[in-house]
Residue frames relative to the residue before (quaternion, step in Angstrom):
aa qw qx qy qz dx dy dz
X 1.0000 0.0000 0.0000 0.0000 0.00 0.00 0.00
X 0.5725 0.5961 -0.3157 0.4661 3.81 1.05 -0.78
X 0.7613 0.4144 -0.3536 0.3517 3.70 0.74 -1.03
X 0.6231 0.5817 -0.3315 0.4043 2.98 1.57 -1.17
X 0.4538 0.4441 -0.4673 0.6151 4.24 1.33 -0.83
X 0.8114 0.4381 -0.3377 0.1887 3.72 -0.42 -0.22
X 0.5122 0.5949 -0.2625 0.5612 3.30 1.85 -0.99
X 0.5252 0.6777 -0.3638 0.3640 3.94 1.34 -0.80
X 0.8913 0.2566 -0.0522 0.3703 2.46 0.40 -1.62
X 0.3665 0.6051 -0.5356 0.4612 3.66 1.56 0.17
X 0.8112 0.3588 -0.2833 0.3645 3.35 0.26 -1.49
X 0.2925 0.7015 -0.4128 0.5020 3.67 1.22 0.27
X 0.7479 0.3459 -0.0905 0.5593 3.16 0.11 -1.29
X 0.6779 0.3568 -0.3235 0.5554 3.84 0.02 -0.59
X 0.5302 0.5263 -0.4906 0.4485 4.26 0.52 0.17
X 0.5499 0.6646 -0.3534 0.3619 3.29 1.00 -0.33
X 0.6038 0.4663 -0.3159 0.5641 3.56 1.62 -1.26
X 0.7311 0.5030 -0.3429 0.3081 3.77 0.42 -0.66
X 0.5200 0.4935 -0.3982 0.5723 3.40 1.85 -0.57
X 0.8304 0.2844 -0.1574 0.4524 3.52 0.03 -1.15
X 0.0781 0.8350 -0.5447 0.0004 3.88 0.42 1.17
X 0.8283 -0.2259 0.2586 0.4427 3.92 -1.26 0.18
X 0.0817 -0.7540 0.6334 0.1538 3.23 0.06 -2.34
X 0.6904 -0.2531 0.5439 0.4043 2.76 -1.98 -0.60
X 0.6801 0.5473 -0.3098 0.3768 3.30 -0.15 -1.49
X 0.4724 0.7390 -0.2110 0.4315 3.74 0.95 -1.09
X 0.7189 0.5598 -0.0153 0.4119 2.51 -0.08 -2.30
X 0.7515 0.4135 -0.1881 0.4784 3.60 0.20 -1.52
X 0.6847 0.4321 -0.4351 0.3939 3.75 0.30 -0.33
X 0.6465 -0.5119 0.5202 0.2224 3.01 -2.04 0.55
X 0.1645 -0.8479 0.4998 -0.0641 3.60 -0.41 1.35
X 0.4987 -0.5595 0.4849 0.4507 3.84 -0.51 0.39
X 0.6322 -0.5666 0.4639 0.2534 3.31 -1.27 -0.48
X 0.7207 0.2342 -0.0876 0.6466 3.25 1.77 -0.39
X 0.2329 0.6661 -0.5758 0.4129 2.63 0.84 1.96
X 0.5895 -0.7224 0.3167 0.1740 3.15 -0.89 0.84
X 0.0873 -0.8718 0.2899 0.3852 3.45 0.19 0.73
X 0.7140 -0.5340 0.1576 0.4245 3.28 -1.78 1.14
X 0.3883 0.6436 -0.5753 0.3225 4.45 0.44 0.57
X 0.5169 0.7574 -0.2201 0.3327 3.01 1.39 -1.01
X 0.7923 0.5169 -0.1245 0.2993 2.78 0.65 -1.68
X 0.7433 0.4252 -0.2296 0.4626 3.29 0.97 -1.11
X 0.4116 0.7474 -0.3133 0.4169 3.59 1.77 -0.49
X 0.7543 0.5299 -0.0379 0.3859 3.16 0.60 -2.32
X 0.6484 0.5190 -0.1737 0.5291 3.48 1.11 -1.28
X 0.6808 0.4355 -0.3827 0.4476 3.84 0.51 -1.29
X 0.7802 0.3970 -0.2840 0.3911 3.73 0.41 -1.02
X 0.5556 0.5078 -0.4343 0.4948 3.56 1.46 -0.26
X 0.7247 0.4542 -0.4147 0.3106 3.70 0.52 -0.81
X 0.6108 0.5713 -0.3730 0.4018 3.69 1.58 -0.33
X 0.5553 0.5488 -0.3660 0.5065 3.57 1.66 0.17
X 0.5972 0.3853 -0.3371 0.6174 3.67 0.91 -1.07
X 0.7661 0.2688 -0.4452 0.3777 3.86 0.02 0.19
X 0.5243 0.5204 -0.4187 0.5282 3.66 0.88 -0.12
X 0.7125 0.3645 -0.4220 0.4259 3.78 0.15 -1.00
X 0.5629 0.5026 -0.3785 0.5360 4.06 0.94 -1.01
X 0.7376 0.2746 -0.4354 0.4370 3.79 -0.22 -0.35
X 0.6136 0.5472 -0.3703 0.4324 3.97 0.93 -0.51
X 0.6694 0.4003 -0.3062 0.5458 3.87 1.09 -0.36
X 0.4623 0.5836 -0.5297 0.4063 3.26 0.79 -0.53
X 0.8014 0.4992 -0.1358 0.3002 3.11 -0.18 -2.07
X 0.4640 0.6143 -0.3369 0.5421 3.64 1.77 -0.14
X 0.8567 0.0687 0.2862 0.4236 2.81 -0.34 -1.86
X 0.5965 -0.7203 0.3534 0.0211 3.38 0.62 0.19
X 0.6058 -0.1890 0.3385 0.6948 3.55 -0.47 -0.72
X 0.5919 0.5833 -0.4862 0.2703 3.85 -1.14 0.69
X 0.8398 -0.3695 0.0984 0.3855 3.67 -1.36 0.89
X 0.7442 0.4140 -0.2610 0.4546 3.64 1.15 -0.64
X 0.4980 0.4217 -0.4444 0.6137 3.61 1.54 0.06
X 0.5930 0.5750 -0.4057 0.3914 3.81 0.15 -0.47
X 0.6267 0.4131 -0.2621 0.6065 3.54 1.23 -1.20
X 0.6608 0.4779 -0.4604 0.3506 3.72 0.27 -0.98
X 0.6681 0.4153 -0.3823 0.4848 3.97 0.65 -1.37
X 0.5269 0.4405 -0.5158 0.5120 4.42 0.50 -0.74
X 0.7087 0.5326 -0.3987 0.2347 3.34 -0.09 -0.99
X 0.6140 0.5448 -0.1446 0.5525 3.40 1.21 -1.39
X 0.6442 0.4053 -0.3183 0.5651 3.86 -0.24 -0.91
X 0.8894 0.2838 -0.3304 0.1387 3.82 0.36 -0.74
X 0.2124 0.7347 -0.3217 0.5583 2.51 2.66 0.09
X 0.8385 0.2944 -0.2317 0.3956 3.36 -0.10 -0.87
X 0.3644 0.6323 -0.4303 0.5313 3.73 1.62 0.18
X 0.5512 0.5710 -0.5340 0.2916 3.73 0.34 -1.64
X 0.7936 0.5183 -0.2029 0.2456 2.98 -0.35 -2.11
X 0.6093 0.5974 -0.3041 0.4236 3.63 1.00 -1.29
X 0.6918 0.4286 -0.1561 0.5599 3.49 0.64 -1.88
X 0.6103 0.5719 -0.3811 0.3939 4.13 0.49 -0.44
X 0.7544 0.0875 0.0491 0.6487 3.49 0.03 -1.86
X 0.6354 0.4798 -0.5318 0.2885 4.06 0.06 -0.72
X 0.6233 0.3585 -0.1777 0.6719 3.93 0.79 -1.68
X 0.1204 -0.6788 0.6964 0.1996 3.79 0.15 -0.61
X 0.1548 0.6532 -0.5757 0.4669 4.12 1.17 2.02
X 0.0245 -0.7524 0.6583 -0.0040 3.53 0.46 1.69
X 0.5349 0.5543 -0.4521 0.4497 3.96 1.06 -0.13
X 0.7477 0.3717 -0.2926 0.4660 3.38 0.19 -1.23
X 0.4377 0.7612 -0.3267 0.3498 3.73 1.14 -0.44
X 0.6106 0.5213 -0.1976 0.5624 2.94 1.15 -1.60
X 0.7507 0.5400 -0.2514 0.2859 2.96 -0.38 -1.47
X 0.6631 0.6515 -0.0814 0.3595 3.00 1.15 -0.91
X 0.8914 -0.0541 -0.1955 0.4054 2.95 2.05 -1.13
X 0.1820 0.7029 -0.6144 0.3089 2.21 1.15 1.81
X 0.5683 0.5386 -0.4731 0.4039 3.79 0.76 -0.52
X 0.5659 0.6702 -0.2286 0.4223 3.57 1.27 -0.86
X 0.5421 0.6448 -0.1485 0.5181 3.01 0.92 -0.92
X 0.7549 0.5887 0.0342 0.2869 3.57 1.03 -1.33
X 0.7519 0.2112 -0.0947 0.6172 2.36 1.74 -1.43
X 0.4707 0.6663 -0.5209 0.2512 3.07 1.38 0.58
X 0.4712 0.6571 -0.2832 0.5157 3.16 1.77 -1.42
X 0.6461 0.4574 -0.4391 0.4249 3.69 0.10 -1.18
X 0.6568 0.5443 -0.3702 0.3679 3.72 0.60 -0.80
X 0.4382 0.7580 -0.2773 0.3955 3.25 1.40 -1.25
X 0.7957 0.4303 -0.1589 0.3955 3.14 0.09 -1.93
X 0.8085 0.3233 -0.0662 0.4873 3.38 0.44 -1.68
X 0.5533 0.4156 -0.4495 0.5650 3.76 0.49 0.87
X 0.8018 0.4438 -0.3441 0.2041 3.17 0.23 -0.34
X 0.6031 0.5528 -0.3395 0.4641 3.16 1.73 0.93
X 0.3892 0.5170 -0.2011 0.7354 2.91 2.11 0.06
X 0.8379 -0.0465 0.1351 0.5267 4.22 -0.24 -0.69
X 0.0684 -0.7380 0.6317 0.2272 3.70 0.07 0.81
X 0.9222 0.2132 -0.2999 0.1191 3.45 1.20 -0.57
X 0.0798 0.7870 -0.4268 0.4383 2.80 1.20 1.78
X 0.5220 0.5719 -0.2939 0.5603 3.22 1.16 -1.67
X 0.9519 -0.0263 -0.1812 0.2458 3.66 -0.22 -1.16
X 0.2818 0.5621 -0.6931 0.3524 3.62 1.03 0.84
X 0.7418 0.4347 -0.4542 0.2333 4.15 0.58 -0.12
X 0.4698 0.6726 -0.4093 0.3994 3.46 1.55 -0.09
X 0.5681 0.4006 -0.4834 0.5321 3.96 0.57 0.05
X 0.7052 0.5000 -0.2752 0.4207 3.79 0.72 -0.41
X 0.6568 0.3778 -0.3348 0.5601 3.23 1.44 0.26
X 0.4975 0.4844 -0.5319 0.4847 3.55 1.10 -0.19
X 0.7334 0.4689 -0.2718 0.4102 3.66 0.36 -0.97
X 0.6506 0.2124 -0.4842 0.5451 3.86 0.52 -0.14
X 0.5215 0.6109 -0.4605 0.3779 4.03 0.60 0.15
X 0.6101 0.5228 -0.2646 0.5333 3.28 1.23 -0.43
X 0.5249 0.6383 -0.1976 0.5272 3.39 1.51 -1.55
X 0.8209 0.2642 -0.1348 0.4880 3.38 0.44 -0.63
X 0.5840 0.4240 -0.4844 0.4945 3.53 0.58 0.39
X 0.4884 0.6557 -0.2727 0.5072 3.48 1.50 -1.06
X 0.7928 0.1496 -0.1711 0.5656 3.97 0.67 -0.56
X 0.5985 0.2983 -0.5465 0.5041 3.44 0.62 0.64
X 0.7131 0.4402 -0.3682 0.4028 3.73 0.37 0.08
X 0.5203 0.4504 -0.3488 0.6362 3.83 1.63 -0.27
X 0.6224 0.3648 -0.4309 0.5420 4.22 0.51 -0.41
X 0.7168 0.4620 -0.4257 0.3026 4.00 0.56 -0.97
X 0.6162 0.4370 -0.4150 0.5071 3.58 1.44 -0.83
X 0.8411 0.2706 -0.1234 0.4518 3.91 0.06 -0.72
X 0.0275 -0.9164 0.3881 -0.0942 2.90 0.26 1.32
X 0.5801 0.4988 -0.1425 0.6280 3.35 2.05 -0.56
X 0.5055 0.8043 -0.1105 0.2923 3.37 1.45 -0.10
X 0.7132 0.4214 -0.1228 0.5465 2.89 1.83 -0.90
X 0.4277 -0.5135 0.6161 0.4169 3.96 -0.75 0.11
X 0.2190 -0.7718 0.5968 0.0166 3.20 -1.87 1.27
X 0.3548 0.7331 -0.5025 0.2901 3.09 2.18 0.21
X 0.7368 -0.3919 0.4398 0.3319 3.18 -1.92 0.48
């Protein structure tokens, strides 16, 4: 019953990429070269969200309410921010920022699960190589296009 409360609310959170897709606009900006190309993306993301919901239903069942479920829901809500603040506001600045806190609380999960679920701890470490990438990927798309984004409020 936990994985299935957990698989909800991953895929909850991952509706966000399908509301707030690339586009044109995307499309039109100046990208490194080792970007990934956009098959990737949906590939990389489906098999990661079946880890961020497997490790969250494996702490649960530990420990319950406590510091690594606290990271797991921050962790989620800010995932599901990325996409909104990226292509919806098209705030490659606030984007960033965003995952770099992301970034944080994934690691924070890292740490503090892994006395509770070592494997939990590391189905989340392929999910940080990949929003590490994610985030070099939007600080180097905001550094080439810099006139690119909307500055509305």
């Amino acid at each position: 019953m936990a994985l299935a409360v957990f698989v909800i609310l991953v895929l909850a959170a991952a509706s966000t990429g399908a509301i707030f897709k690339p586009g044109p606009w995307y499309e039109r900006l100046d990208k490194p070269s080792w970007t990934p190309p956009n098959i990737a993306f949906p590939i990389v993301w489906s098999i990661l969200y079946v880890m961020i919901a497997a490790a969250g239903s494996l702490v649960w069942r530990e420990a319950g309410w406590s510091l690594p479920i606290i990271l797991w829901g921050a962790q989620l809500i800010l995932n599901a921010a990325w996409s909104w603040l990226f292509f919806g506001r098209r705030r490659m600045d606030l984007a960033l920022m965003e995952v770099s806190v992301l970034w944080l609380a994934i690691a924070g999960f890292i740490v503090t699960s892994w006395s509770v679920s070592s494997t939990a701890s590391l189905l989340f470490v392929p999910y940080l190589v990949w929003v590490s990438i994610a985030a070099a990927l939007n600080r180097s798309v905001l550094n080439r296009n810099p006139h690119a984004q909307s500055h509305a409020a």
